[in-house]
C-alpha positions, 0 to 999 in steps of 0.5 A: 668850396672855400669856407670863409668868415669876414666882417662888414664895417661901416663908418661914415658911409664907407666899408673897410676893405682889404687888398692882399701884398701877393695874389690878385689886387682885388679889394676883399673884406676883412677875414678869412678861411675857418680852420678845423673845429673853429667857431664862425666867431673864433674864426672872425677874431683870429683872422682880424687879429692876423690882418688887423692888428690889435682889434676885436669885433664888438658885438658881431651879428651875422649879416648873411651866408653868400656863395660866389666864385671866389677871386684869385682863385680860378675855378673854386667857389668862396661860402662867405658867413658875413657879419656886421660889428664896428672894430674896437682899435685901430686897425693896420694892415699886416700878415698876408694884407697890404693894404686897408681902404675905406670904400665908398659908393663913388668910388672905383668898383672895378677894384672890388672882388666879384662877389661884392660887385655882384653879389654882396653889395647889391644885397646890402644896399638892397636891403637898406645896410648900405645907404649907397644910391645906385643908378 
């Protein structure tokens, strides 16, 4: 199981998304893998400031805990602790992150990793945090 941390943005309707430079080219959250000892919220700030830049999560609430198989990796099952918090900073894709992308309801899902596909999105939108219409 891989146990990762990642944040959700919303602003103006849209969710930050990331697409790493190597591996798949499927669109993910912004986080990553938890390092031994390290706290959901350490883990959340080390890994924006590793993709992101110069950046923090302003007061970060926890979402929900999702479990899916995880992309790129064939055969391994991804644990995601999902939080919400809007970025202090502009963020700017770097380390192992290519690529940053606003994501809107109209845009391609085929572009999305699974689990926000089929799992996270659906959720959100559920719930009412993405005001997105589905058809």
């Amino acid at each position: 199981m891989i146990d990762k941390v990642g944040l959700l943005t919303i602003r103006d309707g849209k969710v930050l998304l990331c697409r790493k430079k190597r591996g798949h080219s499927l669109l993910i959250l912004p986080g990553g893998k938890r390092e031994p000892g390290e706290s959901s919220l350490e883990c959340l700030a080390r890994e924006l400031r590793e993709e992101l830049g110069d950046v923090t999560a302003v007061s970060p609430e926890l979402v929900d805990v999702y479990v899916h198989a995880a992309a790129g990796a064939k055969g391994k099952m991804m644990r995601l602790e999902l939080y919400r918090g809007e970025l202090s900073g502009v963020p700017h894709a770097q380390a192992e992150i290519g690529e940053l992308i606003w994501f809107g309801a109209g845009d391609d899902q085929a572009m999305l990793a699974p689990s926000l596909t089929f799992l996270i999105f659906p959720d959100l939108i559920k719930r009412g945090i993405l005001n997105w219409l589905t058809s």
